[in-house]
PASEBA-1860 file (N, C-alpha, C; in nm, 3 decimals):
! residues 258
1> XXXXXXXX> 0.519/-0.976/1.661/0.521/-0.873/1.763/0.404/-0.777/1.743 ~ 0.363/-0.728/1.834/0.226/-0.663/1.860/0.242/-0.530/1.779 ~ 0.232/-0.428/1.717/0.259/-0.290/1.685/0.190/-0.184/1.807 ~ 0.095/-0.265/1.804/-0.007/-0.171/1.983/0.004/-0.241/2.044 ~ 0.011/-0.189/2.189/-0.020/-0.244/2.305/-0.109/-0.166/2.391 ~ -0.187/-0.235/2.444/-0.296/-0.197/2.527/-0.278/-0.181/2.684 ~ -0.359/-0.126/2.773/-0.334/-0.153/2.910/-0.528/-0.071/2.971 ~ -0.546/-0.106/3.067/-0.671/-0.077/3.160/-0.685/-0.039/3.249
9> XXXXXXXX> -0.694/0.110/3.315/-0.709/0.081/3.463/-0.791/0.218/3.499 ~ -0.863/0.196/3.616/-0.980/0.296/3.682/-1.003/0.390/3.536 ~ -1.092/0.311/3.494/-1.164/0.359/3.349/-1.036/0.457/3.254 ~ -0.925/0.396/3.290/-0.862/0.484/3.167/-0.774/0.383/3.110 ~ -0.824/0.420/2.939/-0.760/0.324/2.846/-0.605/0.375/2.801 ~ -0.519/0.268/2.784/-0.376/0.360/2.724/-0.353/0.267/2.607 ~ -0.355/0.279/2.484/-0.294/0.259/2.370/-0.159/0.300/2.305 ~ -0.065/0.208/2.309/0.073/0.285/2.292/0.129/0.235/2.150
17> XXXXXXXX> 0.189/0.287/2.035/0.261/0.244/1.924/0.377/0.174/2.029 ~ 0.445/0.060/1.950/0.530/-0.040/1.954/0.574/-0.113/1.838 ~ 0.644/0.047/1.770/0.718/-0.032/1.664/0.853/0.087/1.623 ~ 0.934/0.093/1.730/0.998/0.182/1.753/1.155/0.161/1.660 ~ 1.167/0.020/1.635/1.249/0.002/1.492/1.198/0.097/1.395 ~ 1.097/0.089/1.362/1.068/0.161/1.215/0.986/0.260/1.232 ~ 1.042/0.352/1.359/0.980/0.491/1.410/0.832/0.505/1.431 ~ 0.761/0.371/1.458/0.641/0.415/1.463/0.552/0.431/1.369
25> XXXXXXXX> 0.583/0.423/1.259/0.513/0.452/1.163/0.374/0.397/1.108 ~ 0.302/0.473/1.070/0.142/0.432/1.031/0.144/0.352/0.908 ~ 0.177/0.243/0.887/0.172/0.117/0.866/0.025/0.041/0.844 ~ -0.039/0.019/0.734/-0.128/-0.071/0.736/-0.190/-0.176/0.834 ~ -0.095/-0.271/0.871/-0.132/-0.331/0.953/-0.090/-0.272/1.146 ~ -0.018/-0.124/1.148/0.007/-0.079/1.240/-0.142/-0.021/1.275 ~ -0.230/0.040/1.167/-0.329/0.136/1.152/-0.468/0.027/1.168 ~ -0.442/-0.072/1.145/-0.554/-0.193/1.217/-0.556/-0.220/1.342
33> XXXXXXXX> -0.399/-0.224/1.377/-0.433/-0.277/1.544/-0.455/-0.171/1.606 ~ -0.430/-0.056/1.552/-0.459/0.103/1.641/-0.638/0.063/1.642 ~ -0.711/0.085/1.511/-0.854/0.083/1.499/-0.879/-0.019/1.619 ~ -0.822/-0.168/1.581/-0.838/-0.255/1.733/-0.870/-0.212/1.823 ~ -0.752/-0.152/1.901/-0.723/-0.110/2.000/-0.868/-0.039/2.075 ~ -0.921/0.085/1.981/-0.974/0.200/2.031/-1.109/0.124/2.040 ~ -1.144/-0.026/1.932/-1.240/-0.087/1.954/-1.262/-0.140/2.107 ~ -1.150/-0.176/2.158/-1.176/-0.255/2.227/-1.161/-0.171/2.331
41> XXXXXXXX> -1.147/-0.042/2.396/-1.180/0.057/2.482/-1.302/0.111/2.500 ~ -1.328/0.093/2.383/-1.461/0.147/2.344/-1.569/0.033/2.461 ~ -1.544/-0.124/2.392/-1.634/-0.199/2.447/-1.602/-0.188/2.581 ~ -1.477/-0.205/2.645/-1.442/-0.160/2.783/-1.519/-0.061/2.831 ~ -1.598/0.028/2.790/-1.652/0.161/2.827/-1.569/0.250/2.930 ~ -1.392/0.272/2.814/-1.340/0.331/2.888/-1.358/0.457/2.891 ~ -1.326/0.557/2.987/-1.411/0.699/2.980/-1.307/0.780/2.945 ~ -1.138/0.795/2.927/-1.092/0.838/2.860/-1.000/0.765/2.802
49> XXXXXXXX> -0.916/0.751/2.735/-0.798/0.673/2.617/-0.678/0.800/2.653 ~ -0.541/0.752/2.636/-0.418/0.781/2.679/-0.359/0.734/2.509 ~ -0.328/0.809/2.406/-0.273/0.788/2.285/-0.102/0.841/2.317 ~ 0.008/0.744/2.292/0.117/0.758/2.329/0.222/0.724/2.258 ~ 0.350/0.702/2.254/0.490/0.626/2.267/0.543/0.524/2.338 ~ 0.675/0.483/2.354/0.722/0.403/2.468/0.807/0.509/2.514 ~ 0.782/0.528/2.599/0.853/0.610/2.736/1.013/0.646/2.681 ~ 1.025/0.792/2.644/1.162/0.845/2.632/1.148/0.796/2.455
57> XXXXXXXX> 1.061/0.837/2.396/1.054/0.777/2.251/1.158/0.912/2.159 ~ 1.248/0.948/2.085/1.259/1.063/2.024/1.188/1.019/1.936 ~ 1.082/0.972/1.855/1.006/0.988/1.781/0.860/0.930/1.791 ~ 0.779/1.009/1.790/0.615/0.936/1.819/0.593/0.870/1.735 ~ 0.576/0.944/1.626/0.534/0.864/1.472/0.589/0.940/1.369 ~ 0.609/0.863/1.293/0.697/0.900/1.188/0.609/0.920/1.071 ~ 0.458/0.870/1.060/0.375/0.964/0.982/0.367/0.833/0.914 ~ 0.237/0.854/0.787/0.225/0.724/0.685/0.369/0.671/0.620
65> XXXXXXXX> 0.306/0.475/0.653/0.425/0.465/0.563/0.450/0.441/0.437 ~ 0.513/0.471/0.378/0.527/0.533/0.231/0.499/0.417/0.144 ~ 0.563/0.295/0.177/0.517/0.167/0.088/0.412/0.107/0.149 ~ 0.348/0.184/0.158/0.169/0.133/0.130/0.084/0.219/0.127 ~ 0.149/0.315/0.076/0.064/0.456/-0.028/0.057/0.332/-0.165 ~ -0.074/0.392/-0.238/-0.082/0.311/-0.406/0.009/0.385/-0.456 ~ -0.014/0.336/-0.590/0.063/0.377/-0.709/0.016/0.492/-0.763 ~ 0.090/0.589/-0.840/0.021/0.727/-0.905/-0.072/0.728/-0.981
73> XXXXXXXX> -0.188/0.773/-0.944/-0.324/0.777/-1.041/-0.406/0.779/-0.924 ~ -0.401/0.719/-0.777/-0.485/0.671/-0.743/-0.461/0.785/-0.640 ~ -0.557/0.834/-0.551/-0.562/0.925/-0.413/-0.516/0.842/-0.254 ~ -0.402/0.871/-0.247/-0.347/0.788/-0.140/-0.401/0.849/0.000 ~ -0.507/0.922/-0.009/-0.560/0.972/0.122/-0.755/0.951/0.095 ~ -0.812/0.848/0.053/-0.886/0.834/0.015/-0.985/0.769/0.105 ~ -1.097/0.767/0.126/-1.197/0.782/0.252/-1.167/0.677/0.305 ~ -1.142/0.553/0.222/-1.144/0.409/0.295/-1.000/0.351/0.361
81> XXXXXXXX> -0.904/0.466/0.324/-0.761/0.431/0.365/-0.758/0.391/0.503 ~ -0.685/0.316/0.533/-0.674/0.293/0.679/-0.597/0.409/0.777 ~ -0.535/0.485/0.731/-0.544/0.629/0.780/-0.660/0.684/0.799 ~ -0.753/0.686/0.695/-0.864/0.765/0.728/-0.981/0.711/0.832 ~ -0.976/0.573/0.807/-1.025/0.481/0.890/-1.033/0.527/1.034 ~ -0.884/0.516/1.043/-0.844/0.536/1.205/-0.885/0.688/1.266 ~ -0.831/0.785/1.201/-0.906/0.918/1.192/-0.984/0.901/1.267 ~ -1.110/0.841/1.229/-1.246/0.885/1.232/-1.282/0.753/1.365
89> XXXXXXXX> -1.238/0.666/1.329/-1.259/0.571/1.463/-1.210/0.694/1.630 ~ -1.144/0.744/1.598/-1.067/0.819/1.683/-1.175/0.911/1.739 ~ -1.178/1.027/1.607/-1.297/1.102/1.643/-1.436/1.065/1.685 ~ -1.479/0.930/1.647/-1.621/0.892/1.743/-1.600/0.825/1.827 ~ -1.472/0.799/1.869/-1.462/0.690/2.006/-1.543/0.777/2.127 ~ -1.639/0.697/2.221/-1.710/0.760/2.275/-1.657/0.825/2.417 ~ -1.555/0.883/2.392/-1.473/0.917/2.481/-1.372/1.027/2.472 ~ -1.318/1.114/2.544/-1.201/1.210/2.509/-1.066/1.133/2.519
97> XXXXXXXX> -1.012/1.144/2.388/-0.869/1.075/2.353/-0.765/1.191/2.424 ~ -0.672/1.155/2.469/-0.530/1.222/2.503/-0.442/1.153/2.436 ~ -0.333/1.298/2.333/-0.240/1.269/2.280/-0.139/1.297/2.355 ~ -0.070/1.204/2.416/0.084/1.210/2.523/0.212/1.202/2.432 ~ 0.254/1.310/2.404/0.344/1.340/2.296/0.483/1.375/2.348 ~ 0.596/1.263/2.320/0.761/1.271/2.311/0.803/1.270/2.182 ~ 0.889/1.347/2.173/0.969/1.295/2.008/0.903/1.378/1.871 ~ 0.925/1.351/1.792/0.892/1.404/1.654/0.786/1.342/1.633
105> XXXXXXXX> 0.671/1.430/1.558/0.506/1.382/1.488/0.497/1.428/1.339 ~ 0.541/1.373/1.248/0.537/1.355/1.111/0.419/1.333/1.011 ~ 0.381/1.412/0.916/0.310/1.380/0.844/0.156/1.339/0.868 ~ 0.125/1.195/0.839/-0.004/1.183/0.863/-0.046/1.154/1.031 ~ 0.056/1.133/1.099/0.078/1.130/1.241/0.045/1.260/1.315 ~ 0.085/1.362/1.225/0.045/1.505/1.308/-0.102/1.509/1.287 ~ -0.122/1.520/1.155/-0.275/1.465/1.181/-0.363/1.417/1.212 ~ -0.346/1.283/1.291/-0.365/1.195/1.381/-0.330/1.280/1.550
113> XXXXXXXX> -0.278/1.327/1.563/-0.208/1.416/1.661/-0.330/1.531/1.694 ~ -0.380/1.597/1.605/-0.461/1.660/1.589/-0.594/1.630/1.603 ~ -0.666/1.551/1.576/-0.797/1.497/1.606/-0.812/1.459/1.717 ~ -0.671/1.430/1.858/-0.741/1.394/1.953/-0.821/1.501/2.032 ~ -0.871/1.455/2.141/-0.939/1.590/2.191/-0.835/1.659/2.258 ~ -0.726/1.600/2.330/-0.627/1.675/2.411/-0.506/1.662/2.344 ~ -0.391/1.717/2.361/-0.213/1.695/2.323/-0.157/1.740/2.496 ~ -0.075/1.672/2.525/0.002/1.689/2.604/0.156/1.664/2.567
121> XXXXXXXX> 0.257/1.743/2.574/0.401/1.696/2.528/0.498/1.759/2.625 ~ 0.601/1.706/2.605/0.734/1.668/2.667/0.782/1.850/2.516 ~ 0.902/1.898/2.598/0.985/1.958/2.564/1.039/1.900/2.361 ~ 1.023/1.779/2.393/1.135/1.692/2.271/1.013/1.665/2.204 ~ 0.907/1.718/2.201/0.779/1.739/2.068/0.831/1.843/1.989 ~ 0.806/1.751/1.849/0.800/1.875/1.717/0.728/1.819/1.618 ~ 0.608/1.876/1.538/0.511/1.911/1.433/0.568/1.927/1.304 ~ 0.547/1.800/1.187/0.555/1.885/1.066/0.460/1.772/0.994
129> XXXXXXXX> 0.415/1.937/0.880/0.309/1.811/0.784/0.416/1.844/0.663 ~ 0.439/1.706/0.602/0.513/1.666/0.518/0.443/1.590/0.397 ~ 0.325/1.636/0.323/0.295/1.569/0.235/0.362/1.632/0.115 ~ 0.403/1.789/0.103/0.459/1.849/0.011/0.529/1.791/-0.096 ~ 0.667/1.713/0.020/0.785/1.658/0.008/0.743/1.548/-0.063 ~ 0.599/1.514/-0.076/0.605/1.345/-0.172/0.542/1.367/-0.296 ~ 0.492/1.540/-0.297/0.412/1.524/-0.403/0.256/1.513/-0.412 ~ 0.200/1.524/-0.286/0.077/1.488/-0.231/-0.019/1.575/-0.168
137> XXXXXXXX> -0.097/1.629/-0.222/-0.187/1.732/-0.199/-0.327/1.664/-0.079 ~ -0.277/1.728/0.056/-0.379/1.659/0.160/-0.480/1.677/0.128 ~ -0.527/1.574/0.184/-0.709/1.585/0.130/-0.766/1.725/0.220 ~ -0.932/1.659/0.183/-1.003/1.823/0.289/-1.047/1.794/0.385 ~ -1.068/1.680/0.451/-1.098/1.657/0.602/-0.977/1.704/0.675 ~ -0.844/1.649/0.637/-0.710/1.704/0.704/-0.639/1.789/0.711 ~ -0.692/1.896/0.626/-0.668/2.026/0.634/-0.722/2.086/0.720 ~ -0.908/2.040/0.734/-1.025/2.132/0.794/-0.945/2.084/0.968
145> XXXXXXXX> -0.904/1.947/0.973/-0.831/1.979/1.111/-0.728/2.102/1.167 ~ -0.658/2.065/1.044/-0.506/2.218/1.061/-0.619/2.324/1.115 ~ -0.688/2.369/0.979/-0.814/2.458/1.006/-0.860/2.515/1.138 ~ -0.882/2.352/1.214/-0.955/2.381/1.350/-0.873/2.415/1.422 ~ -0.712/2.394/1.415/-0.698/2.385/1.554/-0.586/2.526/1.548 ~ -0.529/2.529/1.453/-0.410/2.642/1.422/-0.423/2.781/1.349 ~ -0.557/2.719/1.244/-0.557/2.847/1.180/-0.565/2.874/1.028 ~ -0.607/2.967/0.994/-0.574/2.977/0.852/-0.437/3.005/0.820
153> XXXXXXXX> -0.330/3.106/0.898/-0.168/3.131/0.840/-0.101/3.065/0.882 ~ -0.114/2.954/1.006/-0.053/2.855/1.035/-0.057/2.760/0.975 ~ -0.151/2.693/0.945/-0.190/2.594/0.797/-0.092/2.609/0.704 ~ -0.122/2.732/0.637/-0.024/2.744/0.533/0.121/2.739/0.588 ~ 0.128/2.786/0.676/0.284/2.794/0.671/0.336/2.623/0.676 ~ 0.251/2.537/0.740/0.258/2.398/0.772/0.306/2.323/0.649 ~ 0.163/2.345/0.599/0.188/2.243/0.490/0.260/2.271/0.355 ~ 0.277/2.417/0.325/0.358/2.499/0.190/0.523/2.450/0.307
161> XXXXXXXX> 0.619/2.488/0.369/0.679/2.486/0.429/0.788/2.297/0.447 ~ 0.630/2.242/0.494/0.693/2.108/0.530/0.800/2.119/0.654 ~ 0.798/2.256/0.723/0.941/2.226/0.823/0.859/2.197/1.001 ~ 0.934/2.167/1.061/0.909/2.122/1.220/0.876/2.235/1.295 ~ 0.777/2.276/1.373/0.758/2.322/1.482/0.770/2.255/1.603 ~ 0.852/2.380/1.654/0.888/2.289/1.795/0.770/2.321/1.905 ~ 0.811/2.238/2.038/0.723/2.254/2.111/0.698/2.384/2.190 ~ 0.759/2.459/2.157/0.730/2.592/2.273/0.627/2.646/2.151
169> XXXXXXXX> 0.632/2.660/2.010/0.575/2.732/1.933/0.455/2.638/1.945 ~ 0.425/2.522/1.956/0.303/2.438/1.926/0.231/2.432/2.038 ~ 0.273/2.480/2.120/0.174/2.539/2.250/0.128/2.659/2.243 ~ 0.225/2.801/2.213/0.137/2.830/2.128/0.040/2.902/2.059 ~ 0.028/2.800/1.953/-0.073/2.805/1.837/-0.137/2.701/1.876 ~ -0.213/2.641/1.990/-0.300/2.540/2.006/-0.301/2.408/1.958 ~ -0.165/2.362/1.891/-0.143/2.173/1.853/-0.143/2.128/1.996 ~ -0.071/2.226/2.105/-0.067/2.136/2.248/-0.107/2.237/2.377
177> XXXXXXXX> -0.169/2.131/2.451/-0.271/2.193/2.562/-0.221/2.251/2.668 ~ -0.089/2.173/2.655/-0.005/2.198/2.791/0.158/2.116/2.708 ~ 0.278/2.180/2.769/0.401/2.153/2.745/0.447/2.166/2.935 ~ 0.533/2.051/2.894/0.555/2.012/3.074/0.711/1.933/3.024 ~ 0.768/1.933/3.147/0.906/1.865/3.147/0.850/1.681/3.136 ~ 1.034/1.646/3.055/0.951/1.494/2.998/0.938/1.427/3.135 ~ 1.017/1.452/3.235/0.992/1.349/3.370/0.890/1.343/3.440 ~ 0.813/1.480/3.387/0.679/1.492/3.443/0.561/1.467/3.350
185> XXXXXXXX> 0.591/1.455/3.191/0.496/1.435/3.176/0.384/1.315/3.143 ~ 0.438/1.163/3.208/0.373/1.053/3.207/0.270/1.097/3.380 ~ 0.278/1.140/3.424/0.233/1.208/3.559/0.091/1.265/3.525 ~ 0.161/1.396/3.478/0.107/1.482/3.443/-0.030/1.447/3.368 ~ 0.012/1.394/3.269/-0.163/1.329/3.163/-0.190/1.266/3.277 ~ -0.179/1.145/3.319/-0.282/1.044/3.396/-0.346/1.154/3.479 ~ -0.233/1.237/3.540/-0.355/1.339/3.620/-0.505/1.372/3.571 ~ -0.461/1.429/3.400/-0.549/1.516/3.399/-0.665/1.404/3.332
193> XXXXXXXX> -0.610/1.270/3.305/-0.715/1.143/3.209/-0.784/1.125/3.359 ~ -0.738/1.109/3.492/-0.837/1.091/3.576/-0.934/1.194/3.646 ~ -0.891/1.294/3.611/-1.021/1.411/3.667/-1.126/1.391/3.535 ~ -1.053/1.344/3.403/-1.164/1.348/3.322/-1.276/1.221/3.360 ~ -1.177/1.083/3.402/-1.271/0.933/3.415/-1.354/1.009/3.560 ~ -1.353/1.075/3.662/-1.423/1.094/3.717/-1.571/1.172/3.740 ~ -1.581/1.218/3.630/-1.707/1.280/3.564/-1.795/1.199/3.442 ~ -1.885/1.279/3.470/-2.011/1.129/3.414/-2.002/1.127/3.269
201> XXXXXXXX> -1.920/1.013/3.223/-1.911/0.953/3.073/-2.000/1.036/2.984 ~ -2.137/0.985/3.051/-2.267/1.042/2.930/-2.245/1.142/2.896 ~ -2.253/1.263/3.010/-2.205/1.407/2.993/-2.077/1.438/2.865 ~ -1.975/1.394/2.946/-1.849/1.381/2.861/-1.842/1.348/2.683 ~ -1.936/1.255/2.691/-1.943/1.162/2.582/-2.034/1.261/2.487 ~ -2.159/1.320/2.561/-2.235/1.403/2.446/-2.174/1.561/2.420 ~ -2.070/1.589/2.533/-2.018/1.696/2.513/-1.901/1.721/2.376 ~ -1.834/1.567/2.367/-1.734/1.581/2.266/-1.784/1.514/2.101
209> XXXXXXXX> -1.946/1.470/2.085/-2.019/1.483/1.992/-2.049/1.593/1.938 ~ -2.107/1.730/2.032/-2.133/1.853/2.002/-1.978/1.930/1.941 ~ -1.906/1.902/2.027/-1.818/1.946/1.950/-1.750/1.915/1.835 ~ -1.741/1.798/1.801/-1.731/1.726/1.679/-1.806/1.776/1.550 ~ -1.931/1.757/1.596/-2.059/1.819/1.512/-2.017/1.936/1.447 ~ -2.013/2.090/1.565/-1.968/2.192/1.544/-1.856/2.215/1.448 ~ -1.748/2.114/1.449/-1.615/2.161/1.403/-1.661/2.138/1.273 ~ -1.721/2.029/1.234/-1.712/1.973/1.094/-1.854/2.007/1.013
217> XXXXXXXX> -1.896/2.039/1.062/-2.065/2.052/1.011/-2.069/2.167/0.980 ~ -2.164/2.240/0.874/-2.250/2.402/0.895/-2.306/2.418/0.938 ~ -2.352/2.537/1.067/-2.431/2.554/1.163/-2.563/2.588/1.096 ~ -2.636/2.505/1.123/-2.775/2.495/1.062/-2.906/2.430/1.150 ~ -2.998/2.486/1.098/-3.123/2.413/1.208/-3.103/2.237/1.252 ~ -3.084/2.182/1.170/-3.059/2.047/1.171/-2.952/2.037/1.277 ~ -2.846/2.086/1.260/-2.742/2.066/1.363/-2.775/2.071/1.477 ~ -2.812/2.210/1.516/-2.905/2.248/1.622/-3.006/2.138/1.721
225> XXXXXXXX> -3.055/2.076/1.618/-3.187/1.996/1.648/-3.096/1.847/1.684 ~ -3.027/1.796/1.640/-2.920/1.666/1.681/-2.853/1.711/1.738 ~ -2.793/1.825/1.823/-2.739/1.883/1.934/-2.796/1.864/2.085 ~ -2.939/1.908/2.028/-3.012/1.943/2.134/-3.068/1.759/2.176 ~ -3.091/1.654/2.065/-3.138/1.580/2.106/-3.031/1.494/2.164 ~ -2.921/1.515/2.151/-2.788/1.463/2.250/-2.771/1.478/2.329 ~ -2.788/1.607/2.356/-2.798/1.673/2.534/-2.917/1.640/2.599 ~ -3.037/1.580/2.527/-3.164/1.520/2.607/-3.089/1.403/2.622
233> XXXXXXXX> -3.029/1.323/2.612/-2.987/1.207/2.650/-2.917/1.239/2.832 ~ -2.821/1.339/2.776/-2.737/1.315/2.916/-2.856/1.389/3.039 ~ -2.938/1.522/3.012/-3.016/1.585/3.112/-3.125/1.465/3.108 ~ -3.148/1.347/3.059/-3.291/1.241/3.128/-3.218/1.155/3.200 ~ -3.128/1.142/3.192/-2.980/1.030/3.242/-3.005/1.010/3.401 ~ -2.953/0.904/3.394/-2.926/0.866/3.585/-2.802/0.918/3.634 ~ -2.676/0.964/3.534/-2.594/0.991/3.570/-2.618/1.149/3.630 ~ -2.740/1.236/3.511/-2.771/1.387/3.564/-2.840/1.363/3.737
241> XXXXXXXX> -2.914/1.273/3.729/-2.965/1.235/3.873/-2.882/1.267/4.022 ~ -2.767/1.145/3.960/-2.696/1.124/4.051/-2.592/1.233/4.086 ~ -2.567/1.334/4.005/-2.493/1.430/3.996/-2.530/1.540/4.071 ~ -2.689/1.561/4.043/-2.718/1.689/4.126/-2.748/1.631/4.302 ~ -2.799/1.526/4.293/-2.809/1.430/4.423/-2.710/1.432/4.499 ~ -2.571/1.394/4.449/-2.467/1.356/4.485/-2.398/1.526/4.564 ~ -2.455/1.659/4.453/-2.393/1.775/4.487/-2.469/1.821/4.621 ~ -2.603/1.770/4.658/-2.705/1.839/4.756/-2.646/1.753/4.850
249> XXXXXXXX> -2.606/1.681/4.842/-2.562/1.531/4.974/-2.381/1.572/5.016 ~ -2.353/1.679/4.899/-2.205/1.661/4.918/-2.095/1.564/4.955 ~ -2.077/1.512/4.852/-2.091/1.362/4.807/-2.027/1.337/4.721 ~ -1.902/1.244/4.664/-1.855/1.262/4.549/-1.944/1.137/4.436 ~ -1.994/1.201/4.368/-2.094/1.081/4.244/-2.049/1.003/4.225 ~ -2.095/0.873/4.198/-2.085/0.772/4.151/-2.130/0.741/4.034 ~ -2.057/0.779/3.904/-2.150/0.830/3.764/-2.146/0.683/3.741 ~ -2.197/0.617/3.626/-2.232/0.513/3.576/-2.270/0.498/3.430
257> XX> -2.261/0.629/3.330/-2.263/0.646/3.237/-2.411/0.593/3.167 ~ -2.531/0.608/3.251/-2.633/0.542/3.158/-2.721/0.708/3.211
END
């Protein structure tokens, strides 16, 4: 049985966990077919990704799974982990990810939760980082996320704590973009994944590099200078062409992402 399943349509990719016996959980070989997955959107040149559940899930993900952490001595959050793997496949997919969130997000899952560019959730979302509870001191890329998105006293309270935030509080403190009723909110995202597929990829695509850059980098001349030469990509573009063309013609563009 598949752990992901995939689907395609008017440039928006949806990747869904499908392993709802064993809550979802980030699973070794669950955390390959995810990397899969985002590969193969990628080659699709889909312009946004839909990260999800199965419909009415009480639990998204249940966070790493525990028997396939190593043995003690070794750093079970270590660059090449397939957690970390996926992470980062995530963060350079050339595209803005949406996290469509039902149910409980656990552990290395909230973290995963966190790197997309968007969260959208249902009422029956709740947040906890739970590495405390095993003994496991998060690394520093997955903190510098908490970092980005919640805060320095939210952090702490997160990860010293280990307890659930629910969804009215995780809206917020910025884990979620928007909180919407659950009947509305399979609706609701596609809405907002197709105003995103309708704007020009390139744009899109060098906009959520810069920000990437920004979050994780020190602002320095160098940065600056691979900023600026990213944004020469999209302002020489046919898509900038067609955009201002398209606005003088009043006209809706036809972007094409080159």
């Amino acid at each position: 049985m598949a752990l992901i399943l995939t689907d395609f349509n008017d440039h928006i990719g949806t990747v869904t966990f499908n392993n709802a016996a064993k809550r979802n959980c980030l699973s070794n070989d669950l955390l390959k077919e995810l990397i899969g997955a985002f590969e193969h959107m990628a080659q699709r040149k889909a312009r946004v990704a839909v990260l999800r559940a199965e419909p009415g899930a009480t639990v998204w993900s249940s966070g790493r799974d525990i028997h396939d952490l190593p043995e003690p001595g070794r750093d079970p959050l270590a660059y090449h982990d397939p957690l970390e793997l996926a992470l980062r496949r995530i963060q350079h997919f050339p595209a803005p990810v949406i996290a469509m969130i039902e149910g409980s997000v656990w552990g290395g899952a909230c973290d995963l939760s966190l790197i997309c560019d968007l969260a959208i959730g249902a009422p029956t979302a709740s947040f906890a980082m739970t590495p405390a509870k095993i003994g496991v001191p998060y690394n520093t890329a997955g903190i510098l996320h908490f970092l980005n998105i919640v805060g320095m006293r939210m952090a702490h309270e997160m990860l010293f704590t280990a307890q659930p935030i629910n969804a009215e509080r995780a809206v917020a403190i910025g884990i979620l973009n928007h909180l919407v009723p659950a009947e509305a909110l399979e609706a609701f995202t596609y809405r907002m994944a197709g105003q995103i597929a309708e704007h020009s990829p390139l744009s899109v695509r060098v906009m959520k590099e810069q920000l990437r850059i920004l979050a994780t980098h020190p602002v320095s001349t160098e940065t600056f200078e691979r900023i600026q030469g990213l944004r020469q990509q999209a302002f020489e573009s046919e898509d900038y062409r067609e955009g201002k063309k398209a606005f003088l013609e009043k006209r809706k563009p036809l972007f094409k992402g080159e």
